[in-house]
C-alpha positions in Angstrom: -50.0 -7.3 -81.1 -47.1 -9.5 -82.0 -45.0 -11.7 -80.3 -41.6 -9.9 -78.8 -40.6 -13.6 -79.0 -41.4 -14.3 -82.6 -41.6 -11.2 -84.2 -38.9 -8.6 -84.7 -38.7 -5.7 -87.2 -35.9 -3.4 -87.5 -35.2 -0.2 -89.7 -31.9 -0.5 -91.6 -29.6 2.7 -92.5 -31.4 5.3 -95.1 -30.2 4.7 -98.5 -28.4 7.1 -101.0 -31.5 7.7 -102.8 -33.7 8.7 -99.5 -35.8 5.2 -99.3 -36.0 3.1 -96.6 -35.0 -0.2 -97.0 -37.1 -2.3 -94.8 -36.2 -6.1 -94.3 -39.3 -7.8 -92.4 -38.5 -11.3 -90.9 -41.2 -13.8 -91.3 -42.9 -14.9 -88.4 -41.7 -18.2 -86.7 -44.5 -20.6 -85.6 -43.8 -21.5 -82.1 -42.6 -25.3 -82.2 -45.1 -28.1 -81.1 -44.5 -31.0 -78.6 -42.6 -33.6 -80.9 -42.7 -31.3 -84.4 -39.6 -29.5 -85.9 -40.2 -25.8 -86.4 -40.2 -24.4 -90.3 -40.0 -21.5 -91.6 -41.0 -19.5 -95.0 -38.0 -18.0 -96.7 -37.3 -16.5 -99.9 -36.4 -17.8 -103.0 -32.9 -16.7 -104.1 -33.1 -15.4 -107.6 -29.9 -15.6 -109.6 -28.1 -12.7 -108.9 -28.0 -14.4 -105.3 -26.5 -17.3 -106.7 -23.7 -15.6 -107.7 -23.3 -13.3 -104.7 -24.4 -15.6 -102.3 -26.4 -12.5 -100.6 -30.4 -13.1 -100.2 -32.4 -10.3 -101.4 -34.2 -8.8 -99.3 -37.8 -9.0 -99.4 -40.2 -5.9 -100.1 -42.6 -5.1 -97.5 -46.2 -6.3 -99.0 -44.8 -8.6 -101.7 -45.8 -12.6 -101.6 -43.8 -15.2 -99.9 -42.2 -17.7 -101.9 -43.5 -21.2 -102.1 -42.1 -24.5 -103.5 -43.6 -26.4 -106.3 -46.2 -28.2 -104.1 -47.0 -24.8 -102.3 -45.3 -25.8 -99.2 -42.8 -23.5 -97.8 -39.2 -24.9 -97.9 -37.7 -26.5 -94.9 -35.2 -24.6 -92.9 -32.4 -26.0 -91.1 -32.6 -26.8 -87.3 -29.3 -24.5 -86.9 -31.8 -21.3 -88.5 -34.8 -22.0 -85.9 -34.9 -19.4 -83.1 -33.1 -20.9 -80.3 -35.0 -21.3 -77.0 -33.3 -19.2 -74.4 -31.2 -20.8 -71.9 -31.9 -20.7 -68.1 -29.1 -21.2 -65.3 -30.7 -22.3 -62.2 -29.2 -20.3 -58.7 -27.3 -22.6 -56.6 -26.6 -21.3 -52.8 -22.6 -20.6 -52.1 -21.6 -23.5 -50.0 -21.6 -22.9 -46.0 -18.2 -21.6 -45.2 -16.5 -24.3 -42.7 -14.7 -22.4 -39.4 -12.1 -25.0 -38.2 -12.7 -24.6 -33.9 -9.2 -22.5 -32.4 -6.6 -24.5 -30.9 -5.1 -22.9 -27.9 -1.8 -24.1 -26.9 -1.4 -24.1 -22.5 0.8 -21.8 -21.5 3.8 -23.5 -19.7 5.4 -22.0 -17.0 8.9 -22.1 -15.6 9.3 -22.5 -12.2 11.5 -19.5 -11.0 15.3 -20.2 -10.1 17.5 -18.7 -7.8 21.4 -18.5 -7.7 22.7 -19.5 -4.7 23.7 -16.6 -2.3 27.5 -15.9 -2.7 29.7 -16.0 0.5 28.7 -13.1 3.0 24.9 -12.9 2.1 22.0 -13.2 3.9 20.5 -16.7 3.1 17.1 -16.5 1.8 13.9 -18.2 3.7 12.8 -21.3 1.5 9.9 -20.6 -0.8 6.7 -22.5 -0.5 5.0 -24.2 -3.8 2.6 -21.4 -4.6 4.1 -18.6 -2.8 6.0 -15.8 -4.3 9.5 -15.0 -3.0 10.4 -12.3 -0.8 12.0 -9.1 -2.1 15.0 -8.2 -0.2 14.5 -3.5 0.6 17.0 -1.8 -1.3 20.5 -0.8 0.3 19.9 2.5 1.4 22.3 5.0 -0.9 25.5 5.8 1.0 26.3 9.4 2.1 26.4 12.1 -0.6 24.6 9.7 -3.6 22.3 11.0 -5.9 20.5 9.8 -8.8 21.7 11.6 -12.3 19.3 15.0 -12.5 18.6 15.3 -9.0 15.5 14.1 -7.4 12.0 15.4 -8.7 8.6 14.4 -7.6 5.4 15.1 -9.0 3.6 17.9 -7.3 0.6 17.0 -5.4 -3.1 18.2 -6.6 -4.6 20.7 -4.3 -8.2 21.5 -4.3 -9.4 24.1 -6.8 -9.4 27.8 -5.4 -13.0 29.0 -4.6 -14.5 25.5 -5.4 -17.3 24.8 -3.0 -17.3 21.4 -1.4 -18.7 18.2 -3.2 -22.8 18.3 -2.8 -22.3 21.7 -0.8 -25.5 24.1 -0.9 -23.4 26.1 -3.8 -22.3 22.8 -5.6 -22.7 23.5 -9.5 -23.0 27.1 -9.0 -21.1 29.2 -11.5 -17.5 30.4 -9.8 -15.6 33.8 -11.2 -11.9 33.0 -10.2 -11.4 32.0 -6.5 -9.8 32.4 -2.8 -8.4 30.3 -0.2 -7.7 31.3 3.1 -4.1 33.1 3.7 -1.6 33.9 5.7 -0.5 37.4 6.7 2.6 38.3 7.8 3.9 41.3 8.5 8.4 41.4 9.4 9.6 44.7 11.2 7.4 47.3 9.4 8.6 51.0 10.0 7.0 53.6 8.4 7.4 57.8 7.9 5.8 60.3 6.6 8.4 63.2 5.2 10.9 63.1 8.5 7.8 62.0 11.1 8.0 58.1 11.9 5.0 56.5 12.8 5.6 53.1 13.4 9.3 51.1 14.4 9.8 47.8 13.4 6.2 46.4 13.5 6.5 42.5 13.4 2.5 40.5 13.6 1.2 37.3 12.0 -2.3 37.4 11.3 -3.4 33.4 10.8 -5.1 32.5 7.9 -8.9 31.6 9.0 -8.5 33.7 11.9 -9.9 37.5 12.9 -7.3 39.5 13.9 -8.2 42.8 15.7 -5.7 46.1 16.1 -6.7 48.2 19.1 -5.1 51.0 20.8 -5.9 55.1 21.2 -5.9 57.0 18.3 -2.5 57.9 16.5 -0.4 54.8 17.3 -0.4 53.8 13.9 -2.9 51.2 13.5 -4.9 52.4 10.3 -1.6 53.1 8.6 0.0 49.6 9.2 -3.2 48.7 7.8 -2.7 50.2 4.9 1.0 49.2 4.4 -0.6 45.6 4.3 -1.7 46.3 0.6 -0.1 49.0 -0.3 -1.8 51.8 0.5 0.3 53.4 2.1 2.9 54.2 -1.2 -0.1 56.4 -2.5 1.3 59.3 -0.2 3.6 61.6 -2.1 5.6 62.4 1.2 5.1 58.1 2.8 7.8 55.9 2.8 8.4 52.3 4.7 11.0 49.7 5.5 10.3 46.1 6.3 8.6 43.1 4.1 4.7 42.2 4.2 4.1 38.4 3.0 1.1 36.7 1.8 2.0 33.1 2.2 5.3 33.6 1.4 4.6 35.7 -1.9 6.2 39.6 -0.8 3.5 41.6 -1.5 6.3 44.7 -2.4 7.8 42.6 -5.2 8.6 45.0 -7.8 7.8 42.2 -10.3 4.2 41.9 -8.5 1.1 44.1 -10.0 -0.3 46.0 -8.2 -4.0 45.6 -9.2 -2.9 41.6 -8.2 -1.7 42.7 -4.8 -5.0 44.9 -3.8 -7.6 42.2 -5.6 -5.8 39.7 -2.8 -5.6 42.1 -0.1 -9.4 43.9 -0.2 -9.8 46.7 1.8 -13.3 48.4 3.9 -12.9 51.8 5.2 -14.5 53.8 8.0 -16.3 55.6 5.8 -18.7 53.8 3.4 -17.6 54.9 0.1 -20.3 53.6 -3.0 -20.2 54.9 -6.5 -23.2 57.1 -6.0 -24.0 57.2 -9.5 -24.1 53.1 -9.9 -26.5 50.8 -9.6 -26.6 48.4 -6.7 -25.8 45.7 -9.3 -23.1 47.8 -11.0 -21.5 48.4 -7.5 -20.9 45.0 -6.6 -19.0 44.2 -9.7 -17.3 47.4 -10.4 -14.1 45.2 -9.3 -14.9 43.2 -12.4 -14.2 46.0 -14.3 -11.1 47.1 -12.5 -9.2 43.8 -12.2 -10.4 43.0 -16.0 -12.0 40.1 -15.1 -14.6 38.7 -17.6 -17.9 37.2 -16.7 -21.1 35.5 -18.5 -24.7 37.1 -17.2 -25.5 34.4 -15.2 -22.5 34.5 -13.4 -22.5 37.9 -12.8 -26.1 37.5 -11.2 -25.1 35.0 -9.4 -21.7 36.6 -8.0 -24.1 39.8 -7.5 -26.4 37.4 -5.6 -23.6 36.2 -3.3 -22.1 39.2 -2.2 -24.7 41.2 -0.8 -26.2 38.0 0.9 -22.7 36.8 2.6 -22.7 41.1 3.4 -26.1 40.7 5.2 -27.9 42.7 2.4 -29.9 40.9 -0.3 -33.3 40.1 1.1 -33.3 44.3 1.5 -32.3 45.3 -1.9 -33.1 42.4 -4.1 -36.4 43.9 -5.7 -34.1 47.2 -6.3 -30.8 46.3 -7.7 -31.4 48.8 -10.4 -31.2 51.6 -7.9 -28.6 54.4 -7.0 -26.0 52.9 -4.8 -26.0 56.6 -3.2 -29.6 56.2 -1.8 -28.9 53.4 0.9 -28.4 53.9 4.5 -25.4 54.5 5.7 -25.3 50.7 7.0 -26.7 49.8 4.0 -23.6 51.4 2.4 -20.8 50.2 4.3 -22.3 46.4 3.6 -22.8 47.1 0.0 -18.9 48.0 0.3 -18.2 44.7 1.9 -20.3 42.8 -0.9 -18.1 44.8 -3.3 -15.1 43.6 -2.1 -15.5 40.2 -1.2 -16.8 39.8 -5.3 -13.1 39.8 -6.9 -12.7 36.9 -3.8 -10.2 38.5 -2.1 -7.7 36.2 0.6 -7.5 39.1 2.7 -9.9 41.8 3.9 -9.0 44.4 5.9 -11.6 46.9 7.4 -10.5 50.2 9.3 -13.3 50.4 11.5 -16.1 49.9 9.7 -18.8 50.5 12.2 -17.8 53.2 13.8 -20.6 55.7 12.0 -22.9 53.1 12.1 -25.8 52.3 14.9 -26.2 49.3 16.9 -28.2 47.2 14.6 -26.0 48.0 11.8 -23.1 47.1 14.3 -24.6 44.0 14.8 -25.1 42.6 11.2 -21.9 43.6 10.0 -20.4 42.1 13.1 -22.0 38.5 11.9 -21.3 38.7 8.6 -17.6 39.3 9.3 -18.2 35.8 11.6 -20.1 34.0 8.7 -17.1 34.9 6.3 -14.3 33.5 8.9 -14.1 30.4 6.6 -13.6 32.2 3.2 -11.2 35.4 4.2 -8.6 35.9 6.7 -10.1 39.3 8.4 -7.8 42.1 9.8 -10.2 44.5 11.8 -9.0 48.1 13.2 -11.5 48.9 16.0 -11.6 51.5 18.7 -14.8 49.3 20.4 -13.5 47.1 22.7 -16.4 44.9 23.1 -16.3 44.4 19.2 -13.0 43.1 19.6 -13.8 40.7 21.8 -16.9 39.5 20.3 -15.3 39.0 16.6 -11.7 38.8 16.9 -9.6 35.5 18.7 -6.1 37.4 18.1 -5.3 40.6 19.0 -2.6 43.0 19.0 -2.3 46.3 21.1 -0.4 49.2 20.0 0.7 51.9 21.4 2.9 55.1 20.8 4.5 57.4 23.8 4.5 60.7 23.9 7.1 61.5 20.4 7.9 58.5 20.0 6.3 56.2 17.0 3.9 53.5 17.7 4.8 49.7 18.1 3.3 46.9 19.4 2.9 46.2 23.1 1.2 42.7 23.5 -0.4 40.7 21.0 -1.9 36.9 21.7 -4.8 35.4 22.2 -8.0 37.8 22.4 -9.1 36.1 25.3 -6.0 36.0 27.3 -5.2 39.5 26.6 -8.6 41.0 27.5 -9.1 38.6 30.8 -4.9 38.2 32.0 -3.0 40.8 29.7 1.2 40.3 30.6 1.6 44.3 30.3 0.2 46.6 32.9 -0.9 49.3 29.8 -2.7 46.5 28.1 -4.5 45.9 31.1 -5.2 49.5 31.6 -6.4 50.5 28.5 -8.9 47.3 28.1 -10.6 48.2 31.1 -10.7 52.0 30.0 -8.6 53.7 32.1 -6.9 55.7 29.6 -7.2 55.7 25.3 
């Protein structure tokens, strides 16, 4: 094989008449240590003279020699060149020239002298800032340009359960805080009959409130004016305002799927779809209110309800079953579990344990205790030892023979039951008539 270095061939363009030309360089001997390299060239021939442009030489045909058979010299400038090398040199370190940071200087503060009338300022010590003077307090009548406005202040969430609570993390559909129930001169008719005259009572938020008196003084339909239950009667109509912390719960502007999902409602009867599920029960308000939930949260809103109504450890292995075949206790708490899942404010129950035995009593009784801290609870009750075990207010109504029912006494349940101020309040709590 040749030598890259000293031997190079190369085709030139294809002539007219279809030959190849081929010019073949003659191999350079590599130069010795102290010799000049030479080379064997061709002879020019004549015609070259003229032209001055070498022939080239055929491939195969004998170089040309000089006289004494020595090839002729070439010159140094025809003798392949060695090839240069250019040795790396290493950029030069770059030079960083160390910051120069100036000291700050600092003016000692000055002070005009007071002008004639003004308080004198203490002396300040080296060191020691100077005292700030209050503000003049605005003269009568001033007021900044735009009024006053200041930022309102960030309540906790509604519904969110308290930081590293037993339900902390737990999924949360909407929300409730506890509310205030006020009811302002309430009268109420149905057609020409008037069953109630100017009813005024405040039921506390956090608080139990119990309704007694004998049947037909009014009490289950003032409990139904309190979310507007009442209007459903063709013939019903009412006077009077009922607030929910301020917010009239008759606004005409005020929906009033809004008003009954704050205001929930229990009756005496226990009233399940029949046809549902036990699942589908508790979150058939879902559907009504159009609130939308994720699975989980709806298992775990399912969950909740029926164990703050005292009924999950007995259905939880059959929440795929008919609603309809519960007990009847069973019933009325699956009702309760219904209605505290759209997290009502308010919950009113007209006498929900009045078809219902003793031990039934009794758990419905302490769930409505457990859920003191979650709902404000209005309770119509014809049981007067219910009242005093649940309730701490309680208000006694009464109507007189054709005239509509009012309220007699209301306070403290205590009070009421152990001192009442009216002589028919003390008479009907110890049974003598009702």
């Amino acid at each position: 094989m040749s030598d890259p270095l000293t031997t190079d061939q190369h085709r030139t363009p294809q002539g007219a008449s279809g030959a190849s030309d081929l010019t073949e360089v003659i191999p350079v001997a590599q130069p010795t240590r102290g010799k000049r390299a030479r080379v064997s060239m061709p002879a020019a021939n004549p015609a070259d003279r003229a032209s001055g442009v070498p022939s080239p030489v055929v491939a195969g045909a004998a170089a040309p020699t000089t006289p004494g058979g020595a090839a002729p010299a070439v010159p140094a400038a025809t003798a392949a060149a060695a090839p240069s090398v250019t040795k790396y040199a290493p950029p030069a370190a770059p030079s960083f020239a160390a910051p120069s940071f100036a000291a700050p200087s600092f003016a000692p503060p000055s002070f005009a002298a007071p002008s004639a009338g003004a308080a004198a300022l203490p002396p300040v010590a080296p060191g020691t800032m100077p005292p700030v003077a209050p503000p003049a307090a605005p003269s009568a009548g001033w007021a900044p340009a735009g009024g006053f406005t200041s930022p309102a202040a960030p309540g906790p969430v509604a519904g969110a359960p308290a930081a590293g609570g037993p339900n902390a993390g737990a999924p949360t559909i909407g929300g409730s805080s506890l509310a205030t129930l006020d009811a302002r001169n309430i009268s109420a008719w149905f057609g020409d009959h008037q069953v109630l005259d100017r009813v005024s009572l405040t039921m506390p938020a956090g608080v139990i409130t119990s309704l007694i008196g004998p049947s037909g003084c009014g009490k289950s339909t003032f409990l139904r004016i309190l979310n507007r239950m009442h209007e459903l009667v063709p013939s019903a109509s009412l006077a009077g305002e009922v607030l929910l912390d301020g917010d009239d719960v008759y606004d005409t502007g005020r929906r009033l799927t809004d008003a009954r999902k704050s205001i929930g409602m229990v009756f005496q009867k226990p009233n399940p779809f029949p046809a549902m599920s036990i699942y589908d029960n508790v979150l058939a308000g879902l559907k009504l209110t159009g609130t939308r939930a994720t699975r989980d949260d709806k298992d775990y809103l399912v969950e909740s309800s029926l164990s703050k109504a005292g009924l999950w450890k007995e259905v939880k292995d059959r929440l795929r079953a008919p609603g309809g075949g519960l007990s009847g206790g069973q019933q009325q708490r699956l009702c309760i579990a219904r209605s505290l899942a759209v997290k009502p404010r308010v919950l009113l129950m007209d006498e929900p344990c009045s078809a219902l035995d003793p031990t039934s009593t009794r758990v419905i009784e302490e769930t409505m205790l457990e859920l003191i801290d979650e709902v404000t609870i209005v309770i119509v009750t014809h049981n007067m030892q219910q009242a005093q075990r649940v309730s701490q207010q309680c208000a006694f109504f009464l109507a007189a023979q054709g005239t509509p029912g009012a309220i007699v006494e209301y306070g403290d349940t205590e009070a009421m039951f152990s001192s009442p101020i009216d002589s028919r309040t003390f008479d009907y709590v110890n049974g003598r008539f009702g």
